[in-house]
N, CA, C and O atoms as a MOPAC input file, in Angstrom:
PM7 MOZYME 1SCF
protein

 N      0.84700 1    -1.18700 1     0.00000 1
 C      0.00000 1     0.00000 1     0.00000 1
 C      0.88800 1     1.24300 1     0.00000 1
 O      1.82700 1     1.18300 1     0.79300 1
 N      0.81200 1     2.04200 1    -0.52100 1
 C      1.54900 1     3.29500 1    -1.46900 1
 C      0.48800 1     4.58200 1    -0.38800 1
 O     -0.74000 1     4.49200 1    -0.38300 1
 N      1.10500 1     5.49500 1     0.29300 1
 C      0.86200 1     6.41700 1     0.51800 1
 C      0.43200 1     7.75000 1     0.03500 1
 O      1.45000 1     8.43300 1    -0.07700 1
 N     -0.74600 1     8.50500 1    -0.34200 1
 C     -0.34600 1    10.04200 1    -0.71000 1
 C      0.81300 1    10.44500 1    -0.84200 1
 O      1.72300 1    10.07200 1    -0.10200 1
 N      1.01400 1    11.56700 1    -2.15500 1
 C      2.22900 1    12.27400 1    -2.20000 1
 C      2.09400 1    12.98600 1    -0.85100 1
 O      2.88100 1    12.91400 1     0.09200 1
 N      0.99000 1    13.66400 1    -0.92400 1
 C      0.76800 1    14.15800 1     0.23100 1
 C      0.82700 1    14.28700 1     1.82900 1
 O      0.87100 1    15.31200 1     2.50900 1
 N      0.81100 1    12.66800 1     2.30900 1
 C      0.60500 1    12.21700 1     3.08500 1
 C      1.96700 1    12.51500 1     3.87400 1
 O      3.03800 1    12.77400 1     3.32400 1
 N      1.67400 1    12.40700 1     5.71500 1
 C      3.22500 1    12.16900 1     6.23800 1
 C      3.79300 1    11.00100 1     6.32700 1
 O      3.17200 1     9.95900 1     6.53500 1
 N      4.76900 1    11.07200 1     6.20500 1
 C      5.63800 1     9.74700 1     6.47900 1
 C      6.19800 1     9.20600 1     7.46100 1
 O      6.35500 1    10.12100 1     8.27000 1
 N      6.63500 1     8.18100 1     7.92900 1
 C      7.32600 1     7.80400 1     8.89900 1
 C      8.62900 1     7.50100 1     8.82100 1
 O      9.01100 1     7.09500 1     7.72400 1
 N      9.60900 1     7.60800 1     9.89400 1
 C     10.52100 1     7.74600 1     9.60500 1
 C     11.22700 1     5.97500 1     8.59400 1
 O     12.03400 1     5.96100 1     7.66500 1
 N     10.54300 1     4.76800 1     9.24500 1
 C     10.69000 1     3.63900 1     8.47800 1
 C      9.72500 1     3.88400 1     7.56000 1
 O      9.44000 1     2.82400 1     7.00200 1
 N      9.21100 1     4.62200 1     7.22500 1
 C      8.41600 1     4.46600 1     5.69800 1
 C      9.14700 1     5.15600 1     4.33900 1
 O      9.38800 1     4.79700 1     3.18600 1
 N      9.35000 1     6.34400 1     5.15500 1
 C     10.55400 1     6.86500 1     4.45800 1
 C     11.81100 1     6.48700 1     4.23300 1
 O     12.51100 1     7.09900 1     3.42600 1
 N     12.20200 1     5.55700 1     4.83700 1
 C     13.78100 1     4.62000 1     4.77100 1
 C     13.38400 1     3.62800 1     3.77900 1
 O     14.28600 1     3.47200 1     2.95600 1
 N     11.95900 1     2.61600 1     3.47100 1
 C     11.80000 1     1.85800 1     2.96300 1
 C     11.49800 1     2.46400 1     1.51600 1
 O     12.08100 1     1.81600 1     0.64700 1
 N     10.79400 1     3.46400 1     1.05300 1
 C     10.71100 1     4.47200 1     0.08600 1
 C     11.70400 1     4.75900 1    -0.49100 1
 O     11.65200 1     4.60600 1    -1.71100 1
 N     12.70800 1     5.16600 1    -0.03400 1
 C     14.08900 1     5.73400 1    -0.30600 1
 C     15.08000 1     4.96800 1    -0.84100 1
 O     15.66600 1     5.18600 1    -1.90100 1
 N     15.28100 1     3.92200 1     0.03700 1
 C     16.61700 1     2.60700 1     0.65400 1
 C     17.50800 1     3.51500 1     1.14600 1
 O     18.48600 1     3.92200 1     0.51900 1
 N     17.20800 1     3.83400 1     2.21300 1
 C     18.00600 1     4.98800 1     3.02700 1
 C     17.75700 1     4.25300 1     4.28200 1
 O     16.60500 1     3.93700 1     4.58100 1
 N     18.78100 1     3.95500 1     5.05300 1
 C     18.57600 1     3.45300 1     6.40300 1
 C     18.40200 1     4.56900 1     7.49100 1
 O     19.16700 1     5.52200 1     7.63600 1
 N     17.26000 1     4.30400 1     8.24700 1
 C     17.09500 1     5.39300 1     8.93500 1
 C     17.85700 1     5.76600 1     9.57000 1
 O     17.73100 1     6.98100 1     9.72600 1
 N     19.12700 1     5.12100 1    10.37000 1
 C     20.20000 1     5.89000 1    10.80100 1
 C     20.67100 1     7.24200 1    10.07900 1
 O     20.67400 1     8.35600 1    10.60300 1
 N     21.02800 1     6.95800 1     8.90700 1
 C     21.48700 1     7.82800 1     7.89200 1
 C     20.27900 1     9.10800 1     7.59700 1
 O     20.45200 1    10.06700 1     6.84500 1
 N     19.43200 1     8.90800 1     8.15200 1
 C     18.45900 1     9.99400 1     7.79600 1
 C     18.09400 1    10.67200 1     9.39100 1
 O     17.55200 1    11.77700 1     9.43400 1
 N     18.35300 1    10.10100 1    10.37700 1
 C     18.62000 1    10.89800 1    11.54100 1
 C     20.00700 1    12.09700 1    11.47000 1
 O     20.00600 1    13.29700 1    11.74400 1
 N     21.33500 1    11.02700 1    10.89700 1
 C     22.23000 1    11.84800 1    10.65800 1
 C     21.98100 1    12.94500 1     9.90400 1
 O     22.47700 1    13.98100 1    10.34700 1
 N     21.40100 1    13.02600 1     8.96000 1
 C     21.07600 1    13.76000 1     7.94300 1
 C     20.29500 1    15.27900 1     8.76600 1
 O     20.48500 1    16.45900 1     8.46900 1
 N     19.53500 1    14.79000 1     9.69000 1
 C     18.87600 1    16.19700 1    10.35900 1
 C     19.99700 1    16.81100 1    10.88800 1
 O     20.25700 1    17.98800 1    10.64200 1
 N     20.80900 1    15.98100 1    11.72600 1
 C     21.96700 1    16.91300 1    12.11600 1
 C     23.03500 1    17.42700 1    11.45700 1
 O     23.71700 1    18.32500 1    11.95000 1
 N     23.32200 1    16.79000 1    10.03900 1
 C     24.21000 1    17.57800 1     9.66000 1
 C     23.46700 1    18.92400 1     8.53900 1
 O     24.19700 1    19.64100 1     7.85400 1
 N     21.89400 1    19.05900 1     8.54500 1
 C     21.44800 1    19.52700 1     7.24200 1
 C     20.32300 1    20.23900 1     8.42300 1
 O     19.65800 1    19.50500 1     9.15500 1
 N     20.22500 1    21.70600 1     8.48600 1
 C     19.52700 1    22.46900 1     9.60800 1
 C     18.22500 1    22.30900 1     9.04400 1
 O     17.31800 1    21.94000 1     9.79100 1
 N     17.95000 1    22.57600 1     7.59300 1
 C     16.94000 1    22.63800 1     7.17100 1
 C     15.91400 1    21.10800 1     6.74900 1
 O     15.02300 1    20.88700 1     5.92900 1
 N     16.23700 1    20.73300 1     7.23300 1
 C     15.84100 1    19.23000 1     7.39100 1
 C     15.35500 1    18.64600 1     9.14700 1
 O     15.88900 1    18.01600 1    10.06100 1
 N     13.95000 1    19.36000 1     8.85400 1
 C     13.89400 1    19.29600 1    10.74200 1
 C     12.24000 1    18.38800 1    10.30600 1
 O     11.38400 1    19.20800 1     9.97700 1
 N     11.83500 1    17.19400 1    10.27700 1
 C     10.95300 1    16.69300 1    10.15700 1
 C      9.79000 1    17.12600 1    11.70600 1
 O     10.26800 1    17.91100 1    12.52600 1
 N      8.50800 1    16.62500 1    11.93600 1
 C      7.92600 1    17.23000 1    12.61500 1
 C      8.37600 1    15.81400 1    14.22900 1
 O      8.62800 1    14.62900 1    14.01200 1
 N      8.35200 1    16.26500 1    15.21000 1
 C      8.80500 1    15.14700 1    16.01800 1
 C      7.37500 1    14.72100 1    17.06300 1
 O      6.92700 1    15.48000 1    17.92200 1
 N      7.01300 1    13.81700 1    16.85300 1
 C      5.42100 1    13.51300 1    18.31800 1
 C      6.21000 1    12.65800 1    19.29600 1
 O      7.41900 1    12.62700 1    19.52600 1
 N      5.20500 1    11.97800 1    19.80200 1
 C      5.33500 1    11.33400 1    21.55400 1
 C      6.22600 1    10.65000 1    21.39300 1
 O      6.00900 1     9.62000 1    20.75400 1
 N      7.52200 1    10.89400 1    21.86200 1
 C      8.27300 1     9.68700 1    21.94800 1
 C      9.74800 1     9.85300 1    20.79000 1
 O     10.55000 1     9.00900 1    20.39000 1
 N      9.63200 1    11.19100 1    20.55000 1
 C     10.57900 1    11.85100 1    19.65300 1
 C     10.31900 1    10.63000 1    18.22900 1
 O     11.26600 1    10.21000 1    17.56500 1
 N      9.03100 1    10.26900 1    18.01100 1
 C      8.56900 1     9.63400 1    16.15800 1
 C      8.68200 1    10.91000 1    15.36200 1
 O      8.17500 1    12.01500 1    15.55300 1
 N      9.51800 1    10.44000 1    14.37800 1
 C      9.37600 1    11.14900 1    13.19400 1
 C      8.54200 1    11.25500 1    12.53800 1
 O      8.36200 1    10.23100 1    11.87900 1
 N      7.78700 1    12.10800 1    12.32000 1
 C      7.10600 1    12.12000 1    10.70900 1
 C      7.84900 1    13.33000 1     9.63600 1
 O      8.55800 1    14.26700 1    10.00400 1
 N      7.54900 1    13.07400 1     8.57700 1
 C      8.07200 1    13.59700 1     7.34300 1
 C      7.21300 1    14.16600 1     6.57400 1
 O      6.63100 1    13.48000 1     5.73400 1
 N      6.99000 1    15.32500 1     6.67800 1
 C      6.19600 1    16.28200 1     5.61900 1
 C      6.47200 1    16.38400 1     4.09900 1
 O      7.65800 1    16.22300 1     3.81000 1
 N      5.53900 1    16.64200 1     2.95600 1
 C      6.32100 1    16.53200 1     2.09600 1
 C      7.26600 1    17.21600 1     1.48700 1
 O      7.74100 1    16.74200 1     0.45400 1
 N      7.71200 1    18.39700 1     1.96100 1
 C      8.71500 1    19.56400 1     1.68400 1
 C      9.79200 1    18.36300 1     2.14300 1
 O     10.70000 1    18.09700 1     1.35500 1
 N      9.68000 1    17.50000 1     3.65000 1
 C     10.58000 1    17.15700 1     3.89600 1
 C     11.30800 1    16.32600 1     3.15700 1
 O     12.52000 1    16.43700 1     2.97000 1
 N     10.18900 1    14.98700 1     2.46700 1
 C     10.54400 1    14.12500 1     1.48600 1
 C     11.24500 1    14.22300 1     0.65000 1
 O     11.93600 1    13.26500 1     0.30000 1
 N     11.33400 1    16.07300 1    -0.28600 1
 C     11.41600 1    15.97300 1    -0.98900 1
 C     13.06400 1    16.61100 1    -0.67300 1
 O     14.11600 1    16.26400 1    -1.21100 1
 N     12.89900 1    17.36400 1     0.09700 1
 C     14.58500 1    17.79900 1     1.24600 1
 C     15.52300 1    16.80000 1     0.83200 1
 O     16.46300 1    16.94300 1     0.05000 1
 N     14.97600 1    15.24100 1     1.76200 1
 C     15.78100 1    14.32000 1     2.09400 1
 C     15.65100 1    13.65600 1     0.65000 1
 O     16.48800 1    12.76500 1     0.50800 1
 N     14.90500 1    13.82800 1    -0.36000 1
 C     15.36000 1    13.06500 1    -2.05200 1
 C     16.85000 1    14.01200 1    -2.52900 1
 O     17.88400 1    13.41200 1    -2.82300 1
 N     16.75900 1    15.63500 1    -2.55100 1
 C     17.97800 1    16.54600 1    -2.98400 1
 C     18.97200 1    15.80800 1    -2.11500 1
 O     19.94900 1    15.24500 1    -2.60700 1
 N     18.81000 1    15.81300 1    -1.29700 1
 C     19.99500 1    15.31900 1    -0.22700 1
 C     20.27000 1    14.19500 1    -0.93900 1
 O     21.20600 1    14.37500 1    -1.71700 1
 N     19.69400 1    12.84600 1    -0.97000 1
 C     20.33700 1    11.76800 1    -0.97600 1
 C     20.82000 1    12.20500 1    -2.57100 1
 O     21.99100 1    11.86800 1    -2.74600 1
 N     20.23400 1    12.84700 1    -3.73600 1
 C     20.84500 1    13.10900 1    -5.34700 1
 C     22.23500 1    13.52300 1    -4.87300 1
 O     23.19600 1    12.97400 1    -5.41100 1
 N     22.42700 1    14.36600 1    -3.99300 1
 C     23.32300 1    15.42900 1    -3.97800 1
 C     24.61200 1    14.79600 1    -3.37300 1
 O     25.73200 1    15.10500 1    -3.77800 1
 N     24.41200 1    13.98700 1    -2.48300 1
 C     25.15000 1    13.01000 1    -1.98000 1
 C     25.53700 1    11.45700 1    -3.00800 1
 O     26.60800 1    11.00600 1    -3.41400 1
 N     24.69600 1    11.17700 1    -3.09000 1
 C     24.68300 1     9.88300 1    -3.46500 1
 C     24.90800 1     9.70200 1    -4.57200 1
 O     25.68500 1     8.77300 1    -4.79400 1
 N     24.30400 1    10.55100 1    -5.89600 1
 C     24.14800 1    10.82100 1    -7.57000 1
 C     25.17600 1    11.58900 1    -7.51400 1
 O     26.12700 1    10.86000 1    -7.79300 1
 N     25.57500 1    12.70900 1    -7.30300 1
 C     26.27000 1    13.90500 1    -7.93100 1
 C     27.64600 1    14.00000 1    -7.17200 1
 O     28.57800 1    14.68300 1    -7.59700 1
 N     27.68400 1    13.43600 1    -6.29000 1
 C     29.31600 1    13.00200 1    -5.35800 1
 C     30.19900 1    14.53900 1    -4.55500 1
 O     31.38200 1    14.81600 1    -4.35600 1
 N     28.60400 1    15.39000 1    -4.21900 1
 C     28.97100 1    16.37300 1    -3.07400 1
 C     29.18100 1    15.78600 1    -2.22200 1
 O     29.01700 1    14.57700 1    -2.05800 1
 N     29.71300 1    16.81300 1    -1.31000 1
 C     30.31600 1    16.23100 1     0.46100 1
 C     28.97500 1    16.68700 1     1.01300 1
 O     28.03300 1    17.34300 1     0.56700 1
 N     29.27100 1    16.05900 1     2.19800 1
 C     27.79900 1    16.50400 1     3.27500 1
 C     28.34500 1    18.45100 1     3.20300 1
 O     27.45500 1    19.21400 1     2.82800 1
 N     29.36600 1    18.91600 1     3.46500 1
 C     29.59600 1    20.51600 1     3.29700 1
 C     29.45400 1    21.00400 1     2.09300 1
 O     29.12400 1    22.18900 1     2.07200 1
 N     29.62800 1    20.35600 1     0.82600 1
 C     29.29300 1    21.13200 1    -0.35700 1
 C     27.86900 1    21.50200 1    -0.23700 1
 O     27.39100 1    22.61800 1    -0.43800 1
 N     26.92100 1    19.85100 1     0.30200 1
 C     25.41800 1    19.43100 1    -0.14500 1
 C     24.90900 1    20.88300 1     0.60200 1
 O     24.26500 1    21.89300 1     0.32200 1
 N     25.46400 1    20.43000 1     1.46000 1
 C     24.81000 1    22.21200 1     2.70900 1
 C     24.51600 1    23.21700 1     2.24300 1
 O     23.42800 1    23.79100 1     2.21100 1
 N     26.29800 1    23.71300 1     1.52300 1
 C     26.57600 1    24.99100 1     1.32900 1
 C     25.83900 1    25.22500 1     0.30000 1
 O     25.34500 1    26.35200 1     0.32200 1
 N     25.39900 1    24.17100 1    -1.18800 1
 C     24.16700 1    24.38800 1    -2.14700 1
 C     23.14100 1    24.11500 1    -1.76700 1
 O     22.58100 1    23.73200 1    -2.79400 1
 N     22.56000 1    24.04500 1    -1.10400 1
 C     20.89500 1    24.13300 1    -0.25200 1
 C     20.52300 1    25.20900 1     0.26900 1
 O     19.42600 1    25.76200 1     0.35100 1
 N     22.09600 1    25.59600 1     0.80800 1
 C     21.83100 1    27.05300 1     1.34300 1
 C     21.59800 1    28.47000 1     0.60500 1
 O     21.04700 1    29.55300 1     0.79900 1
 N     22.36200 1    27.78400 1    -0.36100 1
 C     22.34800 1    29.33600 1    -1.75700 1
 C     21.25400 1    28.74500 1    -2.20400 1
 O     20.30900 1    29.51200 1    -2.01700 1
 N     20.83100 1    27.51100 1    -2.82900 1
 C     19.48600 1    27.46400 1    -3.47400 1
 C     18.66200 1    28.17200 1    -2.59400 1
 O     17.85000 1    28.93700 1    -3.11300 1
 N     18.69300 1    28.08600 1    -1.38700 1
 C     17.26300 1    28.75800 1    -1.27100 1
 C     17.23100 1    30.68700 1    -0.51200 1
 O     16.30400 1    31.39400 1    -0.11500 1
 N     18.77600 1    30.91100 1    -0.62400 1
 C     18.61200 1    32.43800 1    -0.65000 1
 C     18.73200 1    32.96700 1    -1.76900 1
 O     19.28500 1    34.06600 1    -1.82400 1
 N     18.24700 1    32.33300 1    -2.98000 1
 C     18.28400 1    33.09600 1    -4.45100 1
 C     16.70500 1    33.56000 1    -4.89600 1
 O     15.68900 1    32.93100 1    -4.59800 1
 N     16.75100 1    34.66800 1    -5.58800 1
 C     15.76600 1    35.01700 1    -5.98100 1
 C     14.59500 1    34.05800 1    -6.64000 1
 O     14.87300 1    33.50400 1    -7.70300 1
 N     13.34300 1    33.84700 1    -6.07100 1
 C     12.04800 1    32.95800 1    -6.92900 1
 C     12.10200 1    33.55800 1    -8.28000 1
 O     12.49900 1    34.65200 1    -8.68100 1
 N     11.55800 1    32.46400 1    -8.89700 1
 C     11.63400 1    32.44200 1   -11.00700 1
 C     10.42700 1    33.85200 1   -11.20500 1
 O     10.65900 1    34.72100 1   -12.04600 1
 N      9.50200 1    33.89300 1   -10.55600 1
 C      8.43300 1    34.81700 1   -11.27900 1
 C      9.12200 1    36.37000 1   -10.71800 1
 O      8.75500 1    37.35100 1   -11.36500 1
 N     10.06300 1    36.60700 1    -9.59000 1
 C     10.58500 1    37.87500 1    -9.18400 1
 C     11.57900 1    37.81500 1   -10.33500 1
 O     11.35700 1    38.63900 1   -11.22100 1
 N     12.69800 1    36.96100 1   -10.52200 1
 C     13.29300 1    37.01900 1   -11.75100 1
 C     12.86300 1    37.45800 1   -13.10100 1
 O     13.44700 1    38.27500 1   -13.81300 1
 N     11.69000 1    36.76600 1   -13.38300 1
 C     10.95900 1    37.03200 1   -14.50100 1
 C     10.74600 1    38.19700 1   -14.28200 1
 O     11.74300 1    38.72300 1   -14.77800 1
 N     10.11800 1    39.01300 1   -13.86900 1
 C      9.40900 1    40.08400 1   -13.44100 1
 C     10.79300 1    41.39700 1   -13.80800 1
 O     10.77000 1    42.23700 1   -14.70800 1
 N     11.67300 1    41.21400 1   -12.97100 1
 C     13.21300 1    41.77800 1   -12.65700 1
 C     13.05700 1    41.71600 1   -14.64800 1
 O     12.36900 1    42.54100 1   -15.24800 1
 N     13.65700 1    40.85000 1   -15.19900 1
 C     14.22200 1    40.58800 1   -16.32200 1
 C     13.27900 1    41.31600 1   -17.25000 1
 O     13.94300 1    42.05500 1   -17.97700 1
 N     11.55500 1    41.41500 1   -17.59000 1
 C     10.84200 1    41.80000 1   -18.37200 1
 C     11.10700 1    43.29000 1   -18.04800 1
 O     11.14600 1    44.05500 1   -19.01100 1
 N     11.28300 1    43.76600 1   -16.87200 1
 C     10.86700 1    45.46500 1   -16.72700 1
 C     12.47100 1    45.86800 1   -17.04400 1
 O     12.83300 1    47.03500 1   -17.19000 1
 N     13.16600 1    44.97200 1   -17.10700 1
 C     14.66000 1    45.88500 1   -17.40300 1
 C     15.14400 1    45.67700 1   -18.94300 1
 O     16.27000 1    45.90900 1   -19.38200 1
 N     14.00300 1    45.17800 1   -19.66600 1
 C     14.51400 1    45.13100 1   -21.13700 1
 C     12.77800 1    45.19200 1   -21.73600 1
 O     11.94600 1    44.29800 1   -21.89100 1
 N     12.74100 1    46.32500 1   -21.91100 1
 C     11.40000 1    46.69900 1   -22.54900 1
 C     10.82800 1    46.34300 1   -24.37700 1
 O     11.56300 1    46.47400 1   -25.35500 1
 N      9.90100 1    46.05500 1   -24.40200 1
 C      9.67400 1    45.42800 1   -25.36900 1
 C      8.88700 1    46.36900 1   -26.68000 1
 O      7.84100 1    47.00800 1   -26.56300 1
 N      9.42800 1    46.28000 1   -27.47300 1
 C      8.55400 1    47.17700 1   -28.76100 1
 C      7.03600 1    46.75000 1   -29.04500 1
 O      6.01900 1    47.43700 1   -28.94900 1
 N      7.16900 1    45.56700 1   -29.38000 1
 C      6.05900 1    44.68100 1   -29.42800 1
 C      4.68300 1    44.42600 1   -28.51300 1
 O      4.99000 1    43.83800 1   -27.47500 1
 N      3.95100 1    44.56800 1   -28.56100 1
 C      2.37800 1    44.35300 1   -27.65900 1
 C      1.89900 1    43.25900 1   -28.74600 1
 O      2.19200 1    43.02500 1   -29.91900 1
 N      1.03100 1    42.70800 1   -27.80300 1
 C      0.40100 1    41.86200 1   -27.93700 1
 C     -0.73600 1    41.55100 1   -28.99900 1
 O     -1.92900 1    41.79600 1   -28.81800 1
 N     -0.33200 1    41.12700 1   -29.83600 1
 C     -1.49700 1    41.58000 1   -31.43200 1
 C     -0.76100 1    42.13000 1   -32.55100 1
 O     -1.31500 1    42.15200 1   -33.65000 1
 N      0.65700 1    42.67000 1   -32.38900 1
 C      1.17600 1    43.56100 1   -33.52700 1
 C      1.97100 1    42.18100 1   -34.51800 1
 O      1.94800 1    40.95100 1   -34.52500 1
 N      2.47300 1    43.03000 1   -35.09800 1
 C      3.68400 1    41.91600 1   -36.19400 1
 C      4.25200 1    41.29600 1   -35.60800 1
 O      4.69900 1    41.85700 1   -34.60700 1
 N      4.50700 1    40.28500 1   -35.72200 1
 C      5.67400 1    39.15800 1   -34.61200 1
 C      6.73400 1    39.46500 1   -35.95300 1
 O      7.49300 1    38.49700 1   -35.90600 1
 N      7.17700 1    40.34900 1   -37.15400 1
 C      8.55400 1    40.23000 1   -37.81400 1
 C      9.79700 1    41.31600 1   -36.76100 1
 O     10.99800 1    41.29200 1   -36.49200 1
 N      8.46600 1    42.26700 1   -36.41100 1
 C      8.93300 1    43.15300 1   -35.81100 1
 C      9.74400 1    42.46600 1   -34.30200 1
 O     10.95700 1    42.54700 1   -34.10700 1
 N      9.01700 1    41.98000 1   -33.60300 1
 C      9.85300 1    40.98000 1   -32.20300 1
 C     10.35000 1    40.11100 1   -32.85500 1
 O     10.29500 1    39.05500 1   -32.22300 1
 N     10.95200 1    39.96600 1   -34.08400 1
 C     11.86100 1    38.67000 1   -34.58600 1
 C     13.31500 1    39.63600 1   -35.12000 1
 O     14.53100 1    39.44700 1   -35.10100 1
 N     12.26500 1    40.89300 1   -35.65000 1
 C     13.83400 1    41.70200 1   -35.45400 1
 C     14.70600 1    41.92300 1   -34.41900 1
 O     15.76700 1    41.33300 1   -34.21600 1
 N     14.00400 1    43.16200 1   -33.50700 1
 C     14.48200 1    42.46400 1   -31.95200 1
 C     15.31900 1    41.81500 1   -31.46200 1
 O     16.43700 1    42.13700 1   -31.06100 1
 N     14.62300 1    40.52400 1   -31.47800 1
 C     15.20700 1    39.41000 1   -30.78900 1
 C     16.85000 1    39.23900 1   -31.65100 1
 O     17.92600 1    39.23800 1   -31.05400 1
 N     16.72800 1    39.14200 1   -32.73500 1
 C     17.81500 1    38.93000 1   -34.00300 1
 C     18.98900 1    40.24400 1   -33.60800 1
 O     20.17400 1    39.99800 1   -33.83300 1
 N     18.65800 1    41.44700 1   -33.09600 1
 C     19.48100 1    42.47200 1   -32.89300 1
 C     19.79000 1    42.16900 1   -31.54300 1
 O     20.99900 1    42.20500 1   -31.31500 1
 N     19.02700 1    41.86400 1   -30.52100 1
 C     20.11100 1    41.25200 1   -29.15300 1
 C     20.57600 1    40.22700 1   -29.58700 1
 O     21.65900 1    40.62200 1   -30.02000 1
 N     20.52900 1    39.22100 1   -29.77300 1
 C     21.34100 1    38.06600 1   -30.72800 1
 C     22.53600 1    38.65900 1   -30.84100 1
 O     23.55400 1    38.40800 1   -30.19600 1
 N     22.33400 1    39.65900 1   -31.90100 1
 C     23.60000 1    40.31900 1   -32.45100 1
 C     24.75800 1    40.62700 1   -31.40400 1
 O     25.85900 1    40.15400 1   -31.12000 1
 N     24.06800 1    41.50200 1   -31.04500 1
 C     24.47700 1    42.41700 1   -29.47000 1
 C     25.58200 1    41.89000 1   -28.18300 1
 O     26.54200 1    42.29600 1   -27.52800 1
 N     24.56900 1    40.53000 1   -28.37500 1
 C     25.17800 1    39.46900 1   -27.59300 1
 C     26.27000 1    38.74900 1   -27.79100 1
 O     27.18300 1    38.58900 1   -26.98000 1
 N     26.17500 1    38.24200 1   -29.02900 1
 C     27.20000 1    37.56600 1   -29.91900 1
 C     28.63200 1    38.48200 1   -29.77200 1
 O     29.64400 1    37.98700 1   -29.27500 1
 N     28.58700 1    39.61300 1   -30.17500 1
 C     29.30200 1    40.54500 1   -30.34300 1
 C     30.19900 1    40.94100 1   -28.36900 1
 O     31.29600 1    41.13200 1   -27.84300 1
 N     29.16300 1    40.87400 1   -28.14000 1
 C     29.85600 1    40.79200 1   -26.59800 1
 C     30.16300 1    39.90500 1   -25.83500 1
 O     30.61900 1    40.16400 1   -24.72100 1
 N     29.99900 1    38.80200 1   -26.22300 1
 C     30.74000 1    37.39500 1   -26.15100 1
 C     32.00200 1    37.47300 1   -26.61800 1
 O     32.96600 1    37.26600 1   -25.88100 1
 N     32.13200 1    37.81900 1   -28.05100 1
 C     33.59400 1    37.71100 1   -28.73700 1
 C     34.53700 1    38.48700 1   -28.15600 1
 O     35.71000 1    38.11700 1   -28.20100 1
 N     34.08600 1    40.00400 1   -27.34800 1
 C     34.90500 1    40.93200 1   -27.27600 1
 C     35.46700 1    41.04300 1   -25.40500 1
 O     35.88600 1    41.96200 1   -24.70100 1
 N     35.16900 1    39.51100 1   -25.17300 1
 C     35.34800 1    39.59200 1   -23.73600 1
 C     36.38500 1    38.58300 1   -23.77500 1
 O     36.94100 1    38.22900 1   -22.73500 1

């Protein structure tokens, strides 16, 4: 029987899910701050799914990609003091204004686009 994505987990449900021995995923709270599952009677783990998905980066980051437990940290930590995609987006549309509205010639935003192209190209080579 398969749980909700949703659902919490336990700390052996999540070890059996994973193949992560739960030792290794206790360690894991202490060496990784942001990895604090919710604790009830008797210090039981459960696992939220932010957490699940915590302790999946972790084990990629470790296990797949051959960071140290201090690299895995130190990129968890910048991932998540970097700017969200729609503030980016947002940032990026208002600082390069567009000729084009919505309904006009698309040759005209193909010029455009073709002259930063250019622009770009050109300031690639000259760096």
């Amino acid at each position: 029987m398969t749980k909700d994505s949703g659902a919490f987990r336990t700390i052996g449900e999540l070890s059996k899910e994973l193949s992560i021995k739960p030792h290794i995923l206790r360690y894991w709270e202490d060496q990784f701050g942001m990895l604090q599952p919710l604790k009830r009677a008797g210090s039981r783990r459960h696992y939220r799914p932010e957490d699940v998905e915590m302790v999946k980066t972790i084990n990629r980051l470790l296990n797949e990609e051959g960071y140290t437990i201090k690299g895995a940290r130190k990129f968890l930590t910048s991932r998540k003091n970097r700017p969200t995609a729609p503030a980016a987006e947002k940032t990026s549309a208002a600082a390069i204004p567009m000729a084009v509205k919505a309904g006009e010639d698309t040759g005209l935003m193909l010029k455009e686009l073709k002259a930063i192209r250019d622009r770009l190209s050109s300031a690639l080579s000259q760096a």
